[in-house]
C-alpha positions as a Python dict, from the first residue, in 0.01 Angstrom:
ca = {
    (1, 'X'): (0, 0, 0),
    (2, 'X'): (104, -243, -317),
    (3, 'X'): (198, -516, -76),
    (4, 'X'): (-124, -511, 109),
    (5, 'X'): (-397, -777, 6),
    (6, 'X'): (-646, -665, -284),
    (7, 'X'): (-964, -668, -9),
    (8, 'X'): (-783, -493, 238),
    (9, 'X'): (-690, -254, -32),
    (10, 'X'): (-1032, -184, -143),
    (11, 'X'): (-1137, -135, 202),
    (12, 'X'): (-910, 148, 245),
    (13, 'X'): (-973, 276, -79),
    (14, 'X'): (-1361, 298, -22),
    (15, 'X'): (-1306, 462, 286),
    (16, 'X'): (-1538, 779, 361),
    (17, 'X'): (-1242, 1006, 442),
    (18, 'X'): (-1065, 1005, 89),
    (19, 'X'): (-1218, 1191, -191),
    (20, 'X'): (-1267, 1181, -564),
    (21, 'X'): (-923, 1372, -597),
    (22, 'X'): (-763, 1121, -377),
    (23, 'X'): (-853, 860, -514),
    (24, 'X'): (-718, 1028, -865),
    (25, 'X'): (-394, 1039, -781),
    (26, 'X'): (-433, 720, -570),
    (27, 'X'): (-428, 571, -925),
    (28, 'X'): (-191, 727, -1122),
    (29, 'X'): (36, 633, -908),
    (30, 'X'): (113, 250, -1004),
    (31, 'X'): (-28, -28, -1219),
    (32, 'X'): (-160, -230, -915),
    (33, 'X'): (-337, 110, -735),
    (34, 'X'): (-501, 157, -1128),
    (35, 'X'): (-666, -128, -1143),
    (36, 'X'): (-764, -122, -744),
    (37, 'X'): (-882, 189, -861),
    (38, 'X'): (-1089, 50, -1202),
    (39, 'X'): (-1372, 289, -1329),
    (40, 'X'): (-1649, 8, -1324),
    (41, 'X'): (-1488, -162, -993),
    (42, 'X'): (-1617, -109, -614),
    (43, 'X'): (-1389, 205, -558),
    (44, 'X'): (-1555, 456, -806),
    (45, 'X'): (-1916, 283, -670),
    (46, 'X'): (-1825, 370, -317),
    (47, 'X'): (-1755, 730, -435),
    (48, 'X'): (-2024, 783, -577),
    (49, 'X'): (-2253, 638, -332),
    (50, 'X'): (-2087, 865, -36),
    (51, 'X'): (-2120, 1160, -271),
    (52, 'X'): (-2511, 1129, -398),
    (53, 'X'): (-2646, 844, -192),
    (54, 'X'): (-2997, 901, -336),
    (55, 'X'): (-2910, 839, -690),
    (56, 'X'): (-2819, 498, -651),
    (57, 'X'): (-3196, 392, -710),
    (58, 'X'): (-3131, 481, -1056),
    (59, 'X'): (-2896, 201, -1137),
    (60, 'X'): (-2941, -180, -1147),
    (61, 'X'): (-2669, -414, -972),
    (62, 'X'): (-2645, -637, -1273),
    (63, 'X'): (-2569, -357, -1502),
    (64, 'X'): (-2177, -294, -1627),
    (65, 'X'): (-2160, 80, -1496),
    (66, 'X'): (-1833, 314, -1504),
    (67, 'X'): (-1847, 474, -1227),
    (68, 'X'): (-1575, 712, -1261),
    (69, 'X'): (-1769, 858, -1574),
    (70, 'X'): (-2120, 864, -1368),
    (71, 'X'): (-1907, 1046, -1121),
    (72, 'X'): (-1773, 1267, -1375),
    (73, 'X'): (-2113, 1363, -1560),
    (74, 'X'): (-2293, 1421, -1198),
    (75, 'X'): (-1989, 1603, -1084),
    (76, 'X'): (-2049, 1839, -1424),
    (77, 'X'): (-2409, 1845, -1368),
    (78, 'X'): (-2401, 1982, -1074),
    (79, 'X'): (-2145, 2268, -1160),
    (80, 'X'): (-2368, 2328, -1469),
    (81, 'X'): (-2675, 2343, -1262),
    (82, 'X'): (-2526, 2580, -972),
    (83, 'X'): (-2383, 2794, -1285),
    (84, 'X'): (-2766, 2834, -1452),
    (85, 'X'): (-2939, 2872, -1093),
    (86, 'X'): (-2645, 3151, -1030),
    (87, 'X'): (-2773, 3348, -1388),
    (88, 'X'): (-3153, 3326, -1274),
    (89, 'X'): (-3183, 3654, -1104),
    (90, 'X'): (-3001, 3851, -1366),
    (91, 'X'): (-3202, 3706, -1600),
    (92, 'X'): (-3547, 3692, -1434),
    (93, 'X'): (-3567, 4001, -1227),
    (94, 'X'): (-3877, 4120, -1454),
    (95, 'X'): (-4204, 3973, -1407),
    (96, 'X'): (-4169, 3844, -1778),
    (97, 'X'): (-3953, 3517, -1828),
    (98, 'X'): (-3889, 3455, -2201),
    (99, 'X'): (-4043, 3150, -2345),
    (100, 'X'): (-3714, 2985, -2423),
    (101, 'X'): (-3553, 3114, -2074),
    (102, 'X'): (-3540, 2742, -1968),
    (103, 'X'): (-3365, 2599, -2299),
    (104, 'X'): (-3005, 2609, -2157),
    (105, 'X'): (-3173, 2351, -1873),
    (106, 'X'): (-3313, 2150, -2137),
    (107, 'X'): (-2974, 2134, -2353),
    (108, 'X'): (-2779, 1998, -2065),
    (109, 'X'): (-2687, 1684, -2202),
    (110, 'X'): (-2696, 1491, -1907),
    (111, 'X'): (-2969, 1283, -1687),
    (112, 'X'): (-3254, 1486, -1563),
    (113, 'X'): (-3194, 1333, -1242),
    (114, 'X'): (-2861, 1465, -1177),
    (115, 'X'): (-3014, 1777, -1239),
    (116, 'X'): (-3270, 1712, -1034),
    (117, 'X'): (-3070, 1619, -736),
    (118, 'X'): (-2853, 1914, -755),
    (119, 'X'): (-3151, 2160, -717),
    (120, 'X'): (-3296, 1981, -416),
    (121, 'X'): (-2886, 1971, -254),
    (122, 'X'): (-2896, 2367, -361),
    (123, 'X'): (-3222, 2434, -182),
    (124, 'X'): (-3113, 2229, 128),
    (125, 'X'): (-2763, 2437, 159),
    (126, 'X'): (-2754, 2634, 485),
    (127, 'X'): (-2768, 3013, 432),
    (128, 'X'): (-3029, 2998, 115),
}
């Protein structure tokens, strides 16, 4: 792979059949597959994009995005967000809902719309 020429590199690196964890240890493997690899370069875009196409609407080209750490905190969202909508029925089986029974959504720490998009992907799983 090191001998190969940077574009043809990319190319394979952006390809749809190797995932986030792939391309992880794509990059720890040698200096020249790190920085093929960069977290503000076309790899971690290409991830992302494959991963939550819809969210790319949220992001200018011209801005200086790391993608690996958009990946990361959408990644984390959604566990967060399957976590909360997992605790709903034990916690809103009455037909009262505390006031604050919302606040751990709220406290997040992380871009309503990644939030957002992983309630619409829950709703649109098969079997729900």
């Amino acid at each position: 792979l090191t001998d190969l020429p940077g574009e043809l590199l990319e190319l394979i690196l952006c390809s749809d059949v190797l995932g986030a964890a792939d391309i992880g240890r794509v990059s720890c493997t040698c200096r020249r597959l790190r920085e093929a690899c960069q977290p503000r370069g076309k790899v971690w875009r290409e991830r992302f994009r494959l991963r939550w196409p819809s969210l790319l609407k949220y992001y200018n080209h011209t801005d200086s995005v790391s993608w690996l750490e958009e990946y990361k905190a959408r990644h984390n969202a959604g566990l967060e967000a399957q976590r909360i909508v997992a605790s709903f029925s034990k916690r809103f089986f009455s037909e009262h809902v505390p006031c604050d029974g919302f606040s751990d959504i709220e406290t997040l720490g992380c871009p309503s719309h990644f939030f957002e998009d992983e309630l619409v992907c829950i709703l649109n799983m098969e079997g729900r």
